[in-house]
C-alpha positions as CSV (number, residue, x, y, z in Angstrom):
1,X,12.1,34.0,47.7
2,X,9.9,37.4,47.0
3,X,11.6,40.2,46.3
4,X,9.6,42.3,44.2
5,X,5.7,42.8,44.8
6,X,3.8,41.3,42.1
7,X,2.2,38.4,40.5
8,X,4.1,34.8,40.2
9,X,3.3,32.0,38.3
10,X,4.7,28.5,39.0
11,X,3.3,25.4,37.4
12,X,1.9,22.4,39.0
13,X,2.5,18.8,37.3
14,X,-1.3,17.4,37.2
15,X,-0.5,13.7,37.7
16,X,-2.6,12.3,35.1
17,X,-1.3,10.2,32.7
18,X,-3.1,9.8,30.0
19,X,-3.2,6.0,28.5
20,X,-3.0,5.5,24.8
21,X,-4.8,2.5,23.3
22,X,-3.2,0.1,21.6
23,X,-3.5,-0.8,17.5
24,X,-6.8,-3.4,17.2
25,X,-6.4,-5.1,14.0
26,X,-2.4,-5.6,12.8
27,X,-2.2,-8.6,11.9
28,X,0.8,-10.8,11.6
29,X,1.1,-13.7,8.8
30,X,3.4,-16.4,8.9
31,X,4.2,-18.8,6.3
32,X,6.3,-19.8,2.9
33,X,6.8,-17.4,0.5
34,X,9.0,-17.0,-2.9
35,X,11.2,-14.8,-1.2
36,X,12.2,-11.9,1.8
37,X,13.9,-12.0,5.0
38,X,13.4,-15.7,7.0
39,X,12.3,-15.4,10.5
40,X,12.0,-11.5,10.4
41,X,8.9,-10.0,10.7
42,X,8.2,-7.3,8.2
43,X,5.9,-4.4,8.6
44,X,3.9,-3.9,5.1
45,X,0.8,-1.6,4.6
46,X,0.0,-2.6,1.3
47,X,-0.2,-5.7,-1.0
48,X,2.2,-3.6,-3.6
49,X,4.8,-3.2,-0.7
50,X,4.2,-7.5,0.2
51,X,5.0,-8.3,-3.5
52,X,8.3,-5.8,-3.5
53,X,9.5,-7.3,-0.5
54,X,8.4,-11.1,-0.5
55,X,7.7,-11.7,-4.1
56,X,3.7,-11.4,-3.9
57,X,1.3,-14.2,-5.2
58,X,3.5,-17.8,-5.2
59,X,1.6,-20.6,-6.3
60,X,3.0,-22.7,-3.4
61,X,2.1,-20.0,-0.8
62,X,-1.3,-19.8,0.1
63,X,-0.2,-17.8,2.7
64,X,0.5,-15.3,-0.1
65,X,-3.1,-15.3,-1.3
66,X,-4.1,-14.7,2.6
67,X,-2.2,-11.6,2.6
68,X,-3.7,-10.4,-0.3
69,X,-7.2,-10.8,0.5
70,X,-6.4,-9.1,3.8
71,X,-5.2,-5.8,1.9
72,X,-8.2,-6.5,-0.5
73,X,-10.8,-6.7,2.4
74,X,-9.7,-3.7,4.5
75,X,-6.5,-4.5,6.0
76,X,-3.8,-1.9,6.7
77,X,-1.2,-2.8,8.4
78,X,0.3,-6.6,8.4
79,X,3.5,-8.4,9.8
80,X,5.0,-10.8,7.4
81,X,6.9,-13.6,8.7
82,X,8.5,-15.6,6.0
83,X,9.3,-19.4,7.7
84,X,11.2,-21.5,5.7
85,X,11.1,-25.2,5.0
86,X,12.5,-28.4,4.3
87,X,16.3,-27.2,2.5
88,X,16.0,-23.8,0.6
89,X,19.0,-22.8,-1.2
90,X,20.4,-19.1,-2.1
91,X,21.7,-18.9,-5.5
92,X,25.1,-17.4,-6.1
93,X,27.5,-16.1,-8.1
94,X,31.8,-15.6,-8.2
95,X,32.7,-12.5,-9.7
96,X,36.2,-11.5,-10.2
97,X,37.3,-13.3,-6.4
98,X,34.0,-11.0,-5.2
99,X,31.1,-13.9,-4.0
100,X,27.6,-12.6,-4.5
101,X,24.5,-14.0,-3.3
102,X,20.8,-13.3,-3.5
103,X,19.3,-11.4,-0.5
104,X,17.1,-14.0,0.5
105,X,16.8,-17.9,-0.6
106,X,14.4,-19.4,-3.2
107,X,14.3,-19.5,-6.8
108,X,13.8,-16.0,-7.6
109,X,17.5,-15.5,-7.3
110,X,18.1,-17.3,-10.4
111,X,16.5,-14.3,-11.8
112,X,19.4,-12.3,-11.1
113,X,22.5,-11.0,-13.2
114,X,25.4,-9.1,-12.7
115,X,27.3,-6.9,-14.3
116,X,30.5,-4.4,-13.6
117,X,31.3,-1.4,-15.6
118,X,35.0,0.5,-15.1
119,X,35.1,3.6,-13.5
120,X,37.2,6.7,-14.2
121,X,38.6,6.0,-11.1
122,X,40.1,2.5,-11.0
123,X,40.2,0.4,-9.1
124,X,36.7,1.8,-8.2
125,X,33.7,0.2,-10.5
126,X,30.2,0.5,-11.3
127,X,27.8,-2.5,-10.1
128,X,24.6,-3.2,-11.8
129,X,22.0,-5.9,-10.5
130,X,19.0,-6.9,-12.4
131,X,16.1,-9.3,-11.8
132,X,14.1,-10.5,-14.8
133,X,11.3,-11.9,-15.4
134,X,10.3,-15.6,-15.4
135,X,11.5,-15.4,-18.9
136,X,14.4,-13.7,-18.5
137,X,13.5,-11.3,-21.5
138,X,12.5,-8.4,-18.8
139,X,13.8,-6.4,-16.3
140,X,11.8,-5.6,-13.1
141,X,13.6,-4.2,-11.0
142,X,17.2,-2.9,-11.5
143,X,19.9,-1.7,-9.0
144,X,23.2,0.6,-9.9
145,X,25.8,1.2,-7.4
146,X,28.3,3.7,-9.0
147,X,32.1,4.4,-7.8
148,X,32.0,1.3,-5.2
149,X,35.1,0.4,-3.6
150,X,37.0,-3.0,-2.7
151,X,39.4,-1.1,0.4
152,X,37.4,-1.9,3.8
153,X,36.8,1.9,5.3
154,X,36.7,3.6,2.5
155,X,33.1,5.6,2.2
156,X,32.4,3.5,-0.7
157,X,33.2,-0.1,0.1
158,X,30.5,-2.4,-1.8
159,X,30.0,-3.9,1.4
160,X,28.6,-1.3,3.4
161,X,27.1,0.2,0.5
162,X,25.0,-3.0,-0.4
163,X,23.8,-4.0,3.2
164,X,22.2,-0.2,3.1
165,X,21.1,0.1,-0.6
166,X,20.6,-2.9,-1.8
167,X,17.2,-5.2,-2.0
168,X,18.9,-8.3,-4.4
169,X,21.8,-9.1,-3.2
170,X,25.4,-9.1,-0.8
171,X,28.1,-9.6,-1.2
172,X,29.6,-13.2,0.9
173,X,32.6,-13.4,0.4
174,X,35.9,-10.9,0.2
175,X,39.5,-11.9,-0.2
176,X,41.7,-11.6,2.9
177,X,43.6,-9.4,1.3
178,X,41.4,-6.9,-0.9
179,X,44.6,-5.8,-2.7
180,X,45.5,-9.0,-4.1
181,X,42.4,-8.6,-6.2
182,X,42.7,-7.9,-10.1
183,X,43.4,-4.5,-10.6
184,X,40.3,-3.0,-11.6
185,X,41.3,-3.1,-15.7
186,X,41.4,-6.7,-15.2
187,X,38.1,-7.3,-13.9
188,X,35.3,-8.1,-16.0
189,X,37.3,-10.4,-18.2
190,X,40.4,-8.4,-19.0
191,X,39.1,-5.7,-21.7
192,X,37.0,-2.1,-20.5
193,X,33.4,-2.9,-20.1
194,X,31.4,0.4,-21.1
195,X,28.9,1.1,-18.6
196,X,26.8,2.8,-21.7
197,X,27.2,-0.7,-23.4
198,X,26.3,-2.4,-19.8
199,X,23.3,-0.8,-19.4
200,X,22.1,-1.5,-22.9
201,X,22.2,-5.3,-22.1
202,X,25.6,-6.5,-23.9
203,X,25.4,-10.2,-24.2
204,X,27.9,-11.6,-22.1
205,X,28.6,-8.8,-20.0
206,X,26.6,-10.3,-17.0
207,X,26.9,-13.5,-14.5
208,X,23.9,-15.0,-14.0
209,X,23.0,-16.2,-10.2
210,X,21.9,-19.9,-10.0
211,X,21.7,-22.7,-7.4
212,X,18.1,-21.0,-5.7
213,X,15.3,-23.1,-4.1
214,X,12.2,-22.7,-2.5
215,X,12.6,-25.3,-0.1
216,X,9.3,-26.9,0.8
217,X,6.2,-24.9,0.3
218,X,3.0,-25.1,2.0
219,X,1.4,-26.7,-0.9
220,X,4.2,-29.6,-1.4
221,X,4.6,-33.2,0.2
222,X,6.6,-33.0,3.0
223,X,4.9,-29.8,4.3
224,X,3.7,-31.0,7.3
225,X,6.4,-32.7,8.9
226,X,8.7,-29.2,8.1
227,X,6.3,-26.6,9.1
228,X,5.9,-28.1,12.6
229,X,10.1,-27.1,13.0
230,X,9.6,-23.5,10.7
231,X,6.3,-22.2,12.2
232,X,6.4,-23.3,16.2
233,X,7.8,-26.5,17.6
234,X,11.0,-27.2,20.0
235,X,13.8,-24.5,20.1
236,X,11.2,-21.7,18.0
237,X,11.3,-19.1,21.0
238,X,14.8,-19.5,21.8
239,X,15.9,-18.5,18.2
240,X,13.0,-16.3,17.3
241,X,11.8,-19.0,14.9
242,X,8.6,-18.9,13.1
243,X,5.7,-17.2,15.0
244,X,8.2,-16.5,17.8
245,X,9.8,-13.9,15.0
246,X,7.1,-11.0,16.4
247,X,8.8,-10.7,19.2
248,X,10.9,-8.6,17.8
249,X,8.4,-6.1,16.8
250,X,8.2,-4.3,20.3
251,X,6.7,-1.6,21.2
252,X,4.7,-2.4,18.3
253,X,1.9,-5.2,18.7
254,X,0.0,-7.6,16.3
255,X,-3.6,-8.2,17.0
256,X,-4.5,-10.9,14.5
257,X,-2.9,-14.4,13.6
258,X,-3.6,-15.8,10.6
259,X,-1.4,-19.5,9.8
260,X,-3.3,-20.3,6.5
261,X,-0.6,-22.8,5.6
262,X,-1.3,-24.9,9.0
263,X,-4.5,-26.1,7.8
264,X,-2.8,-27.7,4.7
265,X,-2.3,-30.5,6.6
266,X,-4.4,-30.9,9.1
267,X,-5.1,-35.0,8.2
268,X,-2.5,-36.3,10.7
269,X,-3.4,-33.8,13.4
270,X,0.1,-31.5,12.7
271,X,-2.3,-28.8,11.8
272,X,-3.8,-29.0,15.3
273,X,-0.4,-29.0,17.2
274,X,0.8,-25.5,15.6
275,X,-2.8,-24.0,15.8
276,X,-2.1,-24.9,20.0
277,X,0.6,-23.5,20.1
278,X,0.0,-20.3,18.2
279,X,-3.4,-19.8,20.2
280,X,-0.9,-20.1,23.5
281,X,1.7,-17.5,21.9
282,X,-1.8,-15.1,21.0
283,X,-3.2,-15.8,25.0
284,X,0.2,-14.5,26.2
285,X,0.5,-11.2,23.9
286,X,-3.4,-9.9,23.8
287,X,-4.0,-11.1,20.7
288,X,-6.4,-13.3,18.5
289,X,-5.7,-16.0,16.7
290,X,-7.8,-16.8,13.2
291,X,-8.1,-20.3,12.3
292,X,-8.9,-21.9,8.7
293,X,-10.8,-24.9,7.8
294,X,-8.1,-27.5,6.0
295,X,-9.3,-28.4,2.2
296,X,-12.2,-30.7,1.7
297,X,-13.7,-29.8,5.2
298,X,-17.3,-30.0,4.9
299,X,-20.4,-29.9,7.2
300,X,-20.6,-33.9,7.6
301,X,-16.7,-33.7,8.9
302,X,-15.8,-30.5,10.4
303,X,-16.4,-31.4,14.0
304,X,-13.4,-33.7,13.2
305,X,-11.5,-30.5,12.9
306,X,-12.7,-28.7,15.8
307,X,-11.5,-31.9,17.6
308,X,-8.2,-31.9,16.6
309,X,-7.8,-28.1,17.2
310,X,-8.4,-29.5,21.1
311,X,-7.0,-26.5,22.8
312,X,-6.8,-23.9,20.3
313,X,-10.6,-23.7,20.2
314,X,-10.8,-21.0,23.2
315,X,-12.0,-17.4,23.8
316,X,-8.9,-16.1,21.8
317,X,-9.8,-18.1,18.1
318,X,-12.3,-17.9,15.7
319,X,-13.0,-20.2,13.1
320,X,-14.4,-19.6,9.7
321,X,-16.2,-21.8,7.2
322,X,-16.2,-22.8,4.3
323,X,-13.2,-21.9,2.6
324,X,-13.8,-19.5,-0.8
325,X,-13.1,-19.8,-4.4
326,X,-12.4,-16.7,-6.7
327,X,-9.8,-16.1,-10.0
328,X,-6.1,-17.0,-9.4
329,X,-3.9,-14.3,-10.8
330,X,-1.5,-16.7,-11.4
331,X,-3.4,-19.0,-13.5
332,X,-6.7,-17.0,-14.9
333,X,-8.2,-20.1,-16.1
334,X,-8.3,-22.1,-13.1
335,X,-10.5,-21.1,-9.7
336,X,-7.8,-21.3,-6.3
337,X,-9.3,-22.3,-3.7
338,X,-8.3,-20.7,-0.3
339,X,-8.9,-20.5,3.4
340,X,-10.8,-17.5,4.6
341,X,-8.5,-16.3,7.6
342,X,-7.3,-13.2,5.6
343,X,-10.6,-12.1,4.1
344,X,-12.2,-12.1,7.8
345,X,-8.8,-10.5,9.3
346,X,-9.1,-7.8,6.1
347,X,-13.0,-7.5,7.3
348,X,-12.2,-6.7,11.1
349,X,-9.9,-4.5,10.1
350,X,-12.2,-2.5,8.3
351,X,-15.1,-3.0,10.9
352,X,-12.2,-1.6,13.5
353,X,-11.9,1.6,11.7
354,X,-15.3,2.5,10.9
355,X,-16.7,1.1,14.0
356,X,-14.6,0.0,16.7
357,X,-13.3,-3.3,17.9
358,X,-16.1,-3.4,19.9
359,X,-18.6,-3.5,16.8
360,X,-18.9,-7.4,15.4
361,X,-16.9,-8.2,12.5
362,X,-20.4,-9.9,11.1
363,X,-23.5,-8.8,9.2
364,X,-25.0,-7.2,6.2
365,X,-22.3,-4.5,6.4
366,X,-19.5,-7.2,6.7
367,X,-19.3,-7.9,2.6
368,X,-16.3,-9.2,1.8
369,X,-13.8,-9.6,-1.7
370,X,-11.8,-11.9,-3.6
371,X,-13.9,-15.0,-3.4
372,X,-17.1,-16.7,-2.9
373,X,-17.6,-19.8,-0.4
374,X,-17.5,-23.4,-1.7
375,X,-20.2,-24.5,0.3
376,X,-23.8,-22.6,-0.1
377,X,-26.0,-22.9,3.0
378,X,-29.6,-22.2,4.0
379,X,-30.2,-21.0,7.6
380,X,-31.4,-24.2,9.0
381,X,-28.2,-25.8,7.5
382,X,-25.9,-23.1,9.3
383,X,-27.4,-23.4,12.3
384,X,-25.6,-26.8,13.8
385,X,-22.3,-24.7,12.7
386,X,-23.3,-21.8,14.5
387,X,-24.4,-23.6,18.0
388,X,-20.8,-24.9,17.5
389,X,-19.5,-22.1,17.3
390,X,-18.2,-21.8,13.5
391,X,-18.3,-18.7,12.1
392,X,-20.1,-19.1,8.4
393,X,-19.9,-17.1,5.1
394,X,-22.7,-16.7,3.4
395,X,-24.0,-15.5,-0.1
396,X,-27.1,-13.4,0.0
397,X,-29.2,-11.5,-2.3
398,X,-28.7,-7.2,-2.9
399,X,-25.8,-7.8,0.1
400,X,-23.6,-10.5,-2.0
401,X,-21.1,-12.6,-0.1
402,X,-20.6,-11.6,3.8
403,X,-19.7,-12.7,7.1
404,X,-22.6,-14.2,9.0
405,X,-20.8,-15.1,12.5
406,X,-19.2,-13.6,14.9
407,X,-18.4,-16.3,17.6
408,X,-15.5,-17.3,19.1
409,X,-14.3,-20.8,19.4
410,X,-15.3,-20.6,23.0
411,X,-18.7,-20.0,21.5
412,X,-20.5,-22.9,21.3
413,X,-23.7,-23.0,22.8
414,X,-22.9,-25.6,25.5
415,X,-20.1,-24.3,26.6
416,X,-22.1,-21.0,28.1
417,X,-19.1,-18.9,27.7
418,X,-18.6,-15.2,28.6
419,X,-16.6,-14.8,26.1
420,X,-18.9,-15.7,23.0
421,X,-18.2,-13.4,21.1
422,X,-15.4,-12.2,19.1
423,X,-16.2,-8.3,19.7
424,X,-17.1,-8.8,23.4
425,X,-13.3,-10.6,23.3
426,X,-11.3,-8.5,21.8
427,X,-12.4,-5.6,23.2
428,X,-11.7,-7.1,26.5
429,X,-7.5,-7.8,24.8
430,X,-7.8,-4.2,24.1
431,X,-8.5,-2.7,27.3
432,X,-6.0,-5.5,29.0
433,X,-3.3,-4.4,26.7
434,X,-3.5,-0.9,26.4
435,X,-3.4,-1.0,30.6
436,X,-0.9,-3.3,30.7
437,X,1.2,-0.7,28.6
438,X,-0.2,2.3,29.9
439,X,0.4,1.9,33.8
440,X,4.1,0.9,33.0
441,X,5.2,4.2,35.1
442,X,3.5,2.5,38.4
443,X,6.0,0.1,38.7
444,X,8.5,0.9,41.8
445,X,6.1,4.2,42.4
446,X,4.9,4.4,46.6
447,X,2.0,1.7,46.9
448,X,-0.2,3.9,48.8
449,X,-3.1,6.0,48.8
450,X,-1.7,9.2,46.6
451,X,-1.2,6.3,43.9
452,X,-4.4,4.8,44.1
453,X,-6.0,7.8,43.4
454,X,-3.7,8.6,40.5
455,X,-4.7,5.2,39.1
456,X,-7.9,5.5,39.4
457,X,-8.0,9.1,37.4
458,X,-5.4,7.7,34.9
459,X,-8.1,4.4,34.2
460,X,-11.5,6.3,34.7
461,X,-10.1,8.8,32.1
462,X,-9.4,5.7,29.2
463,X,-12.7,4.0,30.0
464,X,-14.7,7.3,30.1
465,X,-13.3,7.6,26.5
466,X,-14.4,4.4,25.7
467,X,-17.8,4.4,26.7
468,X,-18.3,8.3,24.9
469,X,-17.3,6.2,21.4
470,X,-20.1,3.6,22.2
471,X,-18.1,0.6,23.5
472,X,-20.4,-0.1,26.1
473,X,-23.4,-0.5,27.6
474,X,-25.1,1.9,29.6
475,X,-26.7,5.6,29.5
476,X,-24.2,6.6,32.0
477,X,-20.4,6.0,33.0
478,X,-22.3,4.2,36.4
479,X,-23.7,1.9,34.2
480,X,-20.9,0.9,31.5
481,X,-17.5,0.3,33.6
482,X,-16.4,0.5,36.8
483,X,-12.6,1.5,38.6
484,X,-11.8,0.4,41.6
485,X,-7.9,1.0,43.2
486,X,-8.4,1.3,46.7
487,X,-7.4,-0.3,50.4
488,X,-10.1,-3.0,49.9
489,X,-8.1,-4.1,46.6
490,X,-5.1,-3.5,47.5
491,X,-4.4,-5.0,51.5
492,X,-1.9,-4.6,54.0
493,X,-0.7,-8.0,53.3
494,X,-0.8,-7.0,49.2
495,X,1.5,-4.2,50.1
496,X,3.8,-6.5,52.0
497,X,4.1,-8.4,48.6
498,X,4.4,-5.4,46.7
499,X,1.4,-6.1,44.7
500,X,-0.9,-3.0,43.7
501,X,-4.6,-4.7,42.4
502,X,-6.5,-2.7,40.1
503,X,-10.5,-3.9,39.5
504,X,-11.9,-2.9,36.2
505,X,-15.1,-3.6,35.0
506,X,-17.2,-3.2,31.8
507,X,-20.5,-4.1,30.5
508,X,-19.9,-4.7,26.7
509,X,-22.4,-4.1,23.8
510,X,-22.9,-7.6,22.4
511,X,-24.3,-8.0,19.1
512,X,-28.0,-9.0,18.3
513,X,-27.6,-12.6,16.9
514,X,-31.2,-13.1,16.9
515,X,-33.7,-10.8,16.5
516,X,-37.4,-11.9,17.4
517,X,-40.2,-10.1,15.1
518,X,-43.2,-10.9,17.5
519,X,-46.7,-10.4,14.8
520,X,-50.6,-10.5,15.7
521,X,-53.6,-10.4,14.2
522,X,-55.5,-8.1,15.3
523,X,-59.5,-8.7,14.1
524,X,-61.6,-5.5,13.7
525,X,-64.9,-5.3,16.2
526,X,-67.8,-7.1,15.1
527,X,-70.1,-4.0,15.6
């Protein structure tokens, strides 16, 4: 109602939704490590923040040194899966009727001591936790949890307070009856501990933890047979097992795969089962899967390889070869040899950012860190790897060692693929994705023309976007994608089903593989 003469304002809702495009290059690794949470994936966006959290370089992990060249190369953001194998243990440790354990298994928990201080306010005490060093001569990281409590409820019960503060250990254990425990001058061996004297390392003032191990590590015998059960295999999705762990990570998404520890034992074909099934996991979430050659893969036997990778060699996987050798932290004066799945994931990562997924991850500009391959190769000895569809790194003059591929496995020549390359690819997961998510609010919405036309604004707005950043072909938005959300697409019988079809088109920028210098001689006139 109008009252008053004058001017009113009322606001119309525009019905355009914008879509937001998804990440392009997180990349989840999953593997054996010294330490961290099992079957949890992790977000990390730094190799400092890996080696707080899951121990850093292990000499059994080459999963590890994946995750490092990925931060080395580029990388940003990564999702750490730690998978354990064979029978890891968690070391332990009984303290006054109170059972403590390390936060994770593995042998880094033997690292651990404990010690308890009185309080001014017995029974309450002072915990302090410290990890040493492979010597056990220094402390790296230290923990201090003043005024705790032993009465469940109270604001300070050492439970609560060590889920939420602390990164080395829990407690396991508590007496059914918390106040049958020592009185709080009896604990600690019957005399006052000084928390002054505590924290200036009196000898026998702490327990030790002991009883940790690794389990089986990707590098040990045995690995084979106990990674197919911690990385994929029967029951994994059901208990969010192994790769099956980022499915947890939602709304967030991972982008890149990287298994380096699957091609460790690739000789009785276990390596090609996992890579299966993680390139069937990476088809069903819009992601890529990056695939390692297994040691002593050469030129002469690599098509062995590709066979046994059977159907993990599709549009979604890329393979890499040779593998690379650089310094091992660990051990300066012997080389490590290591797959090159995280140095290329680090690399499109980079290329992402400064470029776009749709730019190739490949090229003069593609120099990559932290090793240099084990096989050198001329251009007429690439090219059988190349028609194949392996992606080869190569060491050249001025530009040092880079990238000099950009297929997919669905790349090989005589398969004719669509989807030979990996930029063309992923570019394609992008746009899928970030629709798949963005058009979430159609669902249930009336399946006629008013929503059509709202769809086709919403998706015309995210590729007109695209093509303005040079994803595509095409001087104008005619020419690089097309939208189409109409009654041809979408039928009477469609409706029926409740089915809404949306056609979207795109003419992708691929790469210029081979670039044909045409020269003449040109002869000056006689006269």
């Amino acid at each position: 109602m109008f009252d008053t003469p004058g001017v009113y304002i009322r606001e119309i809702p525009s019905g355009n939704r914008a879509i937001a495009g998804v990440a392009t290059s997180n990349t989840a690794f999953v593997g054996t490590f010294g330490r961290g949470p099992v079957n949890r994936a992790t977000r990390v966006t730094s190799f400092g923040e890996f080696e707080r959290i899951f121990g850093g370089l292990h000499a059994g992990s080459e999963t590890s040194y994946a995750v490092r060249a990925y931060f080395l190369n580029g990388g940003s953001v990564a999702f750490i899966v730690r998978a354990t194998a064979g029978s890891p243990a968690t070391s332990t440790a009984s303290v006054d009727d109170l059972d403590f354990a390390a936060a994770s298994p593995g042998t880094w928990g033997d690292r651990i001591r404990i010690g308890i201080a009185h309080d001014t306010n017995p029974p309450n005490f002072t915990l302090l936790v410290r990890e040493y060093d492979a010597t056990l001569t220094n402390v790296v990281r230290e923990e201090a949890f003043i005024d705790v409590s032993i009465t469940p409820g109270d604001a300070r019960f050492v439970n609560d307070v060590l889920e939420e503060n602390s990164e080395l250990i829990e407690i396991t254990n508590m007496p059914p009856d918390p106040a049958s425990l020592p009185t709080r001058t009896s604990i600690g061996g019957g005399d006052a501990v000084d928390l002054d004297a505590l924290l200036e390392g009196a000898a026998g003032d702490f327990t030790p933890l002991t009883g940790g191990g690794d389990g089986t590590m990707e590098g040990d015998a045995g690995w084979a047979a106990a990674a197919l059960n911690a990385i994929g295999g029967a029951g994994a999705e059901a208990a969010g097992r192994g790769i099956y762990a980022l499915n947890a990570i939602v709304p967030q998404v991972f982008n890149l795969l990287c298994l380096p520890g699957a091609a460790n034992f690739a000789a009785g074909g276990d390596g090609g089962a996992i890579y299966q099934e993680a390139y069937t996991y990476c088809r069903n979430n819009f992601a890529f899967l990056l695939v390692d050659t297994p040691p002593g893969t050469n030129r002469g036997n690599i098509q062995t390889w590709l066979g046994e990778l059977s159907a993990a060699a599709g549009p979604n996987s890329a393979l890499y070869y040779p593998r690379v050798t650089g310094p091992d932290p660990l051990n300066p004066l012997t080389p490590r040899e290591i797959g090159a799945s995280g140095m290329a994931a680090g690399l499109i990562a980079r290329t992402d950012g400064t470029r776009g997924v749709w730019k190739a991850p490949a090229g003069t500009e593609a120099r990559v860190s932290g090793g240099n391959p084990v096989d050198v190769m001329t251009d007429r000895q690439q090219g059988p790897l190349n028609t194949s569809g392996v992606n080869v790194i190569r060491t050249f003059p001025v530009y040092n060692t880079v990238i000099w591929g950009a297929r997919t496995l669905d790349g090989a020549d005589a398969r004719a693929s669509e989807w030979r390359y990996i930029n063309v690819r992923r570019l394609a997961l992008y746009i899928e994705n970030s629709l798949q998510r963005g058009l979430q609010w159609v669902v249930f919405e009336p399946n006629d023309e008013p929503l059509w036309a709202n769809v086709r604004m919403t998706v015309n707005s995210f590729m007109n976007q695209l093509h303005r950043q040079g994803a595509f072909q095409g001087a104008s938005a005619r020419d690089a994608y097309l939208v189409k959300c109409d009654s041809e697409t979408t039928t009477q019988a469609d409706i029926n089903l409740g089915i809404l079809n949306v056609y979207v088109g795109f003419a992708p920028v691929r790469p210029a593989e081979f670039v044909i210098i045409r020269i003449q001689q040109r002869f000056p006139n006689a006269a």
